[in-house]
C-alpha positions as CSV (number, residue, x, y, z in Angstrom):
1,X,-90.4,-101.4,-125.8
2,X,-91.1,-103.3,-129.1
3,X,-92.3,-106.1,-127.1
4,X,-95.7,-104.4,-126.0
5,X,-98.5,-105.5,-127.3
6,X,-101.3,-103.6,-127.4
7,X,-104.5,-105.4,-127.7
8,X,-107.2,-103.8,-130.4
9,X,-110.6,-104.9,-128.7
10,X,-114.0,-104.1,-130.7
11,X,-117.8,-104.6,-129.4
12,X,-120.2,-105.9,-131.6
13,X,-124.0,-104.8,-130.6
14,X,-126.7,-106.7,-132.3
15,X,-130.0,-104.6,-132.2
16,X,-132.6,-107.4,-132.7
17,X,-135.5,-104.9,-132.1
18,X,-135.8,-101.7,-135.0
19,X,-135.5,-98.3,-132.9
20,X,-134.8,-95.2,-134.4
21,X,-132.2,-94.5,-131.2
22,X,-129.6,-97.3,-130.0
23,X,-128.0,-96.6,-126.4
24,X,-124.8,-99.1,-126.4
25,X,-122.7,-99.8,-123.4
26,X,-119.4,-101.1,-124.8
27,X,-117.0,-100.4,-122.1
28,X,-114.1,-100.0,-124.5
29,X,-112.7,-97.0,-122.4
30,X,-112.1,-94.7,-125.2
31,X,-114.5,-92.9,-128.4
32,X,-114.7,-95.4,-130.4
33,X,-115.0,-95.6,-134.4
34,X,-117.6,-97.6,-135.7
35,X,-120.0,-99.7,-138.7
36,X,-123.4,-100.1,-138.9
37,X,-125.3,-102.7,-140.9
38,X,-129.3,-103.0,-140.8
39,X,-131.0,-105.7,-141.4
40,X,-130.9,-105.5,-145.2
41,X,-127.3,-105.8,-144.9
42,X,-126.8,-102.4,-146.0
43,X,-124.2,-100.4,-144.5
44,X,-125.8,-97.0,-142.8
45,X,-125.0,-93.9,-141.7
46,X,-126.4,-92.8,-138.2
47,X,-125.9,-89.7,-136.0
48,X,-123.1,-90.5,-133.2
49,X,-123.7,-89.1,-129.5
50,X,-120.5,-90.1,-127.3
51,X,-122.3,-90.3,-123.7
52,X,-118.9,-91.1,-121.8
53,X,-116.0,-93.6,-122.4
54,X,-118.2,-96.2,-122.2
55,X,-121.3,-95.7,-124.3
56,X,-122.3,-93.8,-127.1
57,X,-126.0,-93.7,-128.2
58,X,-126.6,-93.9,-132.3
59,X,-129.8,-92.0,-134.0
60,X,-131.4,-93.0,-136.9
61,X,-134.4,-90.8,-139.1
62,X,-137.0,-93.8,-138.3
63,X,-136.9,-97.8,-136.7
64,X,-133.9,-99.5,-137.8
65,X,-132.2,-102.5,-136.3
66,X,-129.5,-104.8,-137.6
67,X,-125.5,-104.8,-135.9
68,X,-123.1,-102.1,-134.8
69,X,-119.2,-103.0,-134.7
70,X,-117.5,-100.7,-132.7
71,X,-113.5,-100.6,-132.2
């Protein structure tokens, strides 16, 4: 059916305190792709853990906080 629409949800997380480990329930229902920007506005690179469906927890090498977009 050309008619279905399929809606494309994302999850922003804003990590307001630095940790070098971010545990994010998104509750997207699927593995979701992601971008991370710290604080600097730099866009970063951290190691992805997929905990379920629902969450995924992101380690960084030392404190870091700033926003992960996750779709």
């Amino acid at each position: 059916n050309w008619n279905t629409h399929i809606e494309d949800r994302n999850y922003v997380h804003n990590q307001s305190i630095a940790s070098d480990s971010w545990t994010i329930t998104h509750n997207l229902g699927k593995y979701p792709a992601g971008n991370i920007i710290d604080s600097a506005n730099s866009n970063i690179i951290g190691s992805v853990t997929y905990n379920s469906l629902n969450q995924i927890t992101i380690s960084f090498a030392g404190d870091t906080s700033g926003t992960a977009t996750l779709n």
